[in-house]
C-alpha positions, 0 to 999 in steps of 0.5 A: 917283252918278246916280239910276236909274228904270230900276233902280226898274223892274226892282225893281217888276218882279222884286219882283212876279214873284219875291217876291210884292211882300213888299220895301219901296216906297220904295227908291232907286237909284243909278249909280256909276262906282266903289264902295268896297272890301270886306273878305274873311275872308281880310283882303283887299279886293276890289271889288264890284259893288253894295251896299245901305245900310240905313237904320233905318226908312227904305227901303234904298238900292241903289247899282250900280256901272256902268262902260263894260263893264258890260250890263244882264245883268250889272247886273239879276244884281246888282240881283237879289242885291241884293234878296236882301240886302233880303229876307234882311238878316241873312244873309251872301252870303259864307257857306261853307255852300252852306246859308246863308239867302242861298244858299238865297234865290239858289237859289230865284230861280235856280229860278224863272228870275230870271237867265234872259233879264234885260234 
């Protein structure tokens, strides 16, 4: 893994325009070529993009799988959702309900404009 001050950026940045700076200081990045996989309700795995640990009372740490194909578009959509996870800890990204809490945040972002022009 490799640290990122360039993830730390776009943090500050989209924590200030699109949660009102409410998200921790603190939190770490990390570039990795290749994350774990993931169990889905169906009982399969499959990859994924990016991951947040949470550890107890200290900040979160944001990992972001970063390949030769990846771009910045795709990786600050990905550090977005990620922060939904920081914002909504609690919250399922893989909920049925178009209604969930986390898919209720994604919308909100998407309507103030989060995933339009990101670097």
């Amino acid at each position: 893994m490799r640290a990122s001050s360039y993830l730390k950026k776009l943090y500050n940045i989209y924590n200030h325009r699109f949660f009102e700076g409410t998200l921790p200081v603190g939190v770490k990045f990390y570039y990795a070529p290749k994350l774990d996989k993931v169990n889905t309700d169906d009982g399969k795995h499959r990859s994924t993009c990016a991951v947040t640990y949470f550890n107890g009372d200290k900040p979160p740490t944001v990992v972001i799988r970063r390949t030769a194909t990846s771009n910045m578009r795709h990786i600050a959509s990905d550090l977005l959702h990620e922060m939904c996870h920081i914002a909504k800890p609690n919250m399922d990204c893989e909920a049925k309900s178009s209604n969930s809490v986390f898919q209720k945040e994604m919308k909100r972002l998407a309507n103030a404009g989060a995933f339009m022009g990101v670097w």
